[in-house]
Structure formats: structure tokens, C-alpha cells
C-alpha positions as CSV (number, residue, x, y, z in Angstrom):
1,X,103.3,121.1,109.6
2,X,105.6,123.2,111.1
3,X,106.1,127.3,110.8
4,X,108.6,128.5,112.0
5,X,107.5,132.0,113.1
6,X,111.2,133.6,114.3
7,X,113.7,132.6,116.3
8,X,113.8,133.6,120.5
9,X,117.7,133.6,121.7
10,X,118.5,133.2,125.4
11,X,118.0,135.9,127.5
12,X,115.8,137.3,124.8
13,X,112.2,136.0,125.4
14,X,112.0,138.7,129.1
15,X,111.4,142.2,127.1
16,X,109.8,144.9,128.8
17,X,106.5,146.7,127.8
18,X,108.3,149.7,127.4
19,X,111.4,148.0,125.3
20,X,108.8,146.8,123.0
21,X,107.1,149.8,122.4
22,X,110.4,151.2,121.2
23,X,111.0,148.6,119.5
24,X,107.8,148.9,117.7
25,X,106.1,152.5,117.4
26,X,102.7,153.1,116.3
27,X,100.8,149.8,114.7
28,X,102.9,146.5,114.7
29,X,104.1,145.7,111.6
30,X,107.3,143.5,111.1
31,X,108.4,143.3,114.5
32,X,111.6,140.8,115.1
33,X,109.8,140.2,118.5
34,X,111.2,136.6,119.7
35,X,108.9,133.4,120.0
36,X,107.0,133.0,122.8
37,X,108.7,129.7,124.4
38,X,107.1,127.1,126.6
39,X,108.4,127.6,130.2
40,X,111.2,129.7,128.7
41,X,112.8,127.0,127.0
42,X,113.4,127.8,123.6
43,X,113.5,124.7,121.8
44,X,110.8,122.8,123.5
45,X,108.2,124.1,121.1
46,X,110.0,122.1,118.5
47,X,111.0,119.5,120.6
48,X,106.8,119.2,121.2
49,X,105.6,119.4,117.7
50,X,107.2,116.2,116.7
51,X,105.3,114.6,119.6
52,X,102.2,116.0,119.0
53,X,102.2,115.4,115.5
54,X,103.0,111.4,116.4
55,X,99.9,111.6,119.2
56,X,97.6,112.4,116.3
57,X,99.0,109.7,114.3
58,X,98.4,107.0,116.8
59,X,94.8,108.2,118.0
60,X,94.0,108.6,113.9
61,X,95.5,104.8,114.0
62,X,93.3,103.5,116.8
63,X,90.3,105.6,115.7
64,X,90.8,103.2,112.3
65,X,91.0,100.2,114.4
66,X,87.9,101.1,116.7
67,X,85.7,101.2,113.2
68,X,87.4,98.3,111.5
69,X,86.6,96.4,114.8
70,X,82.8,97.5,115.0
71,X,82.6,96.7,111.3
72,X,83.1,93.1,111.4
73,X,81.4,92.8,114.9
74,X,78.0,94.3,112.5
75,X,79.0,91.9,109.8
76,X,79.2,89.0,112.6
77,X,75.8,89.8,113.5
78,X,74.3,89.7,109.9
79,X,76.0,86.6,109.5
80,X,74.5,85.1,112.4
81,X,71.0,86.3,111.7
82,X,71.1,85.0,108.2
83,X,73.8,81.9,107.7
84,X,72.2,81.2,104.9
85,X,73.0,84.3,102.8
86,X,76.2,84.0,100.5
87,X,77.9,87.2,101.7
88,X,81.6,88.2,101.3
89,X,81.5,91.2,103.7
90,X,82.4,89.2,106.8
91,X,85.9,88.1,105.1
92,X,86.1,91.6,103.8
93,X,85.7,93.5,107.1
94,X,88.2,90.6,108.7
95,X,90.6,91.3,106.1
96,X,91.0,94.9,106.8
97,X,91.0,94.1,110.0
98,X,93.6,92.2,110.1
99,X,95.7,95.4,108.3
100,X,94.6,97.8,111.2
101,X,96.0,95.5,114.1
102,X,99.3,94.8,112.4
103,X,99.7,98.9,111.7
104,X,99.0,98.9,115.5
105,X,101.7,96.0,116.1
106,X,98.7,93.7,117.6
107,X,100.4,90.9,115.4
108,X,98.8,88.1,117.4
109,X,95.6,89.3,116.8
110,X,96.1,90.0,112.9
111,X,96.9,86.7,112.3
112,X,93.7,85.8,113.7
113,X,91.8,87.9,111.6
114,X,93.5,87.1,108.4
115,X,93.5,83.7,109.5
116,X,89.3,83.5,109.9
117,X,89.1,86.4,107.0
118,X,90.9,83.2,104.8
119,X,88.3,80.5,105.8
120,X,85.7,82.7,105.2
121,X,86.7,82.8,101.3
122,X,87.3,79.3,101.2
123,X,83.9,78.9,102.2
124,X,82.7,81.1,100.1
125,X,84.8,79.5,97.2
126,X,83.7,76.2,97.7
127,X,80.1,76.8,97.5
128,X,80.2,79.4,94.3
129,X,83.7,78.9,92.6
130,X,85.6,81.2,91.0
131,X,83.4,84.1,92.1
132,X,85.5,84.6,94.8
133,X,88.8,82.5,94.2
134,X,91.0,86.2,93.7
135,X,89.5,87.5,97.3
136,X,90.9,83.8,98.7
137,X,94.1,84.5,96.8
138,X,94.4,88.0,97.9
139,X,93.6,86.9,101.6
140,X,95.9,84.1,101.7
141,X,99.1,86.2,100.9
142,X,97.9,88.5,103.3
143,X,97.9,85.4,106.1
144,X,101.7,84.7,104.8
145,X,102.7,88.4,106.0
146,X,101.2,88.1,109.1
147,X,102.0,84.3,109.9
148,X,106.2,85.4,108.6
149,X,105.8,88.5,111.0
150,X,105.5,86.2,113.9
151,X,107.8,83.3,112.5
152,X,105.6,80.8,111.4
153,X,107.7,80.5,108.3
154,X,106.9,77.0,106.9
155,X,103.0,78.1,107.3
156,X,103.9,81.2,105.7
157,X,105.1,79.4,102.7
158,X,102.2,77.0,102.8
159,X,100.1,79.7,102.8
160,X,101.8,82.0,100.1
161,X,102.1,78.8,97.7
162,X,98.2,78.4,97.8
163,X,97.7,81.9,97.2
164,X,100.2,81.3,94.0
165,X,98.0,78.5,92.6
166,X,94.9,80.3,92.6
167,X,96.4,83.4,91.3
168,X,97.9,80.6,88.7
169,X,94.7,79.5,87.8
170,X,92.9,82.8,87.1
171,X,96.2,84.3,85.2
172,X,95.7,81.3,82.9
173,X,92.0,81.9,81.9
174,X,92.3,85.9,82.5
175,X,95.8,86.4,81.6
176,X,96.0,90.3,81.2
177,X,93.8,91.0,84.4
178,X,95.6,88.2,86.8
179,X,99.0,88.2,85.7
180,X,100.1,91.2,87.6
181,X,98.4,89.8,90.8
182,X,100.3,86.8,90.3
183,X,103.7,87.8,89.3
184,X,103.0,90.0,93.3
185,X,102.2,87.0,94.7
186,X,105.3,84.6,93.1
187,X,107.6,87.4,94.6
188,X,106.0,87.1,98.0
189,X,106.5,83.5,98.0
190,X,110.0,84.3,96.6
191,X,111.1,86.7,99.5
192,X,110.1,84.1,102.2
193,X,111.7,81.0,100.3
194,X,114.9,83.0,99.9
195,X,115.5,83.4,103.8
196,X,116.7,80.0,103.7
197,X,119.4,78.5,101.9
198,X,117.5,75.2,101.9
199,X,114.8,76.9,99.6
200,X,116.6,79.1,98.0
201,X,116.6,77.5,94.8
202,X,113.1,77.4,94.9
203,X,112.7,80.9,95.5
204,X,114.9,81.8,92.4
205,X,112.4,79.3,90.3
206,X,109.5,81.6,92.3
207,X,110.9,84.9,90.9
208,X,112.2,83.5,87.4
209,X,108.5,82.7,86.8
210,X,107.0,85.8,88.0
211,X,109.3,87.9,85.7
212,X,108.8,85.5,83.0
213,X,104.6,85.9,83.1
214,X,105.0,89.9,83.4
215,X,107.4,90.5,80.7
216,X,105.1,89.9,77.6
217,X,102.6,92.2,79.3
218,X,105.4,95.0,80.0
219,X,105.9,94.6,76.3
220,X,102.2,95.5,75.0
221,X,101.8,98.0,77.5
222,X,105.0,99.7,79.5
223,X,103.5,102.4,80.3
224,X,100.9,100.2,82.5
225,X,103.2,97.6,83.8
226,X,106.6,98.8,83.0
């Protein structure tokens, strides 16, 4: 945040002790003293505060990345003491991972993550069903983004149209708490499809369908999902 705290012109910022007593007798009060500059430039103050303030961003960033990273190394090592346990926080911890290297533009390495953070739902899907079938869902689009970022597209679309059909399946038996989550993913799949002309019927069909599952719900309730 910035305050600006008065203006310094040129040839301003060199005043004398004795031209500022004059200038201000007795106590200071509202003296129209000018900014102290850095090396007597007057505009590199807020020339710097930009910078700084995008500094902090990035070390906040990496600070994020440093404890997503040591998260899923201590979920690695649970998993690896006990590979017995049915456990979702591995894929979890992956998962955000994966979100913290591509805010870093590491997109190699998100991939990976979401790409592992994926299996590790399947797993957990085959051996306990539905439990976890909206995790898969939700990891799977995710792997779209990051495989489209680095132009896998037809994995991309592989990926996003599995994510579609679990979301599919769940929106059919819960239809209110699903429907949203797959109406998202339809217009995931929708974007990618559209970039080429070869698919773009498809990705017409992709967003007809998502706006045709939403609508009765933005009916009941607009003010939730209008």
C-alpha cells in the first residue's frame, strides 16, 4: 500500500537547517517539508515500491510452495510406513501441489503432480467406489489444465472427458449437489474442444449440455446458481 506522504520537486530535497527552522517555528506541525528521496532521485521511491511489493509476492509464493512440498514429502512417508491404510491425503497434498508449481510457472513439474495426485484417486476409487469418485473428478480436470498449458491437447481432452463422466455419474444420483461441478467441468472440456475447428462441434454439444443441466437448478434457486 502506498502513502503518499508530499511531493519533493527538483532542487527542493537540499534545505538548510536554518531554512527549515523558518520555515517551521516552534513545534512542527504541518510542515510542506519535501520527501526524503532515495539518492536524490525523486521518483525512485515509487519506482521501488512496486518492486518491493512484487518481492513479497514471490517469496509469499515460494514460502507456499516450500510447505506444499514438505506436506506431500510427510504424506509420502505415512504412505510408505503404512500401504495398507486407505488414505486420501497423499492425492490431496499432490493436488495442491500441483496448484503451487503452476502459480510459480514450474509447469513440467505440476503436471507431474496432478498427474500422480490422479492415480492416487483412481486407486483409491477402485478399491472403495464412489467415496472418492468427486476427488478423481475434481483431480482429473485439474490434469486437463496443466497437460493444455504445456500442449498435450488430445490428453487434455482425454483427461477432461473422464472427469465429465464421473461428474456425469454423480450429477445423476445427486443431482442438486453435482450438477454445478459438472456443468464446470462440460465447459472445461468445451474451451479445449473449441480450439479446434475439427472439434468444434463437439465443444458446442459440451456447452449445450452443461447449460441445459444448470438451467432447472438456476430456476429453483437464482439467487444460489443464477
Amino acid at each position: 500500500m502506498t502513502i503518499e506522504m508530499g511531493t519533493a520537486t527538483p532542487g527542493s530535497s537540499g534545505l538548510s537547517a536554518g531554512s527549515a527552522s523558518h520555515a517551521c517555528p516552534g513545534k512542527p506541525r504541518s510542515c510542506n517539508l519535501p520527501r526524503r528521496t532515495t539518492h536524490g532521485n525523486p521518483g525512485m521511491d515509487d519506482q521501488l515500491e512496486p518492486e518491493n511489493e512484487t518481492s513479497d509476492a514471490t517469496r509469499r509464493r515460494e514460502e507456499t510452495l516450500d510447505a506444499a512440498r514438505r506436506a506431500v514429502g510427510a504424506q509420502r512417508q505415512l504412505a510408505e510406513q503404512q500401504p495398507d491404510a486407505i488414505t486420501p491425503g497423499l492425492a490431496d497434498s499432490l493436488n495442491t501441489l500441483s496448484g503451487r508449481l503452476a502459480e510459480s510457472g514450474r509447469h513440467p513439474e505440476a503436471l507431474d503432480a496432478a498427474q500422480e495426485a490422479s492415480e492416487g484417486y483412481l486407486a483409491l476409487v477402485e478399491r472403495l467406489g464412489e467415496s472418492f469418485q468427486a476427488d478423481l473428478a475434481m483431480s482429473l480436470n485439474n490434469l486437463a489444465n496443466r497437460q493444455l498449458v504445456l500442449g498435450h491437447r488430445e490428453a487434455a481432452i482425454d483427461s477432461a472427458r473422464q472427469a465429465v463422466d464421473y461428474y456425469r455419474q454423480l450429477a445423476d444420483s445427486q443431482t442438486q449437489r453435482f450438477t454445478p461441478d459438472l456443468a464446470i467441468a462440460l465447459g472445461s472440456l468445451g474451451n479445449i474442444l473449441q480450439q479446434d475447428s475439427a472439434t468444434a462441434g463437439e465443444a458446442v454439444a459440451s456447452f449445450a449440455e452443461g447449460i441445459q443441466r444448470l438451467t432447472p437448478l438456476c430456476l429453483r434457486e437464482p439467487d444460489t446458481h443464477g
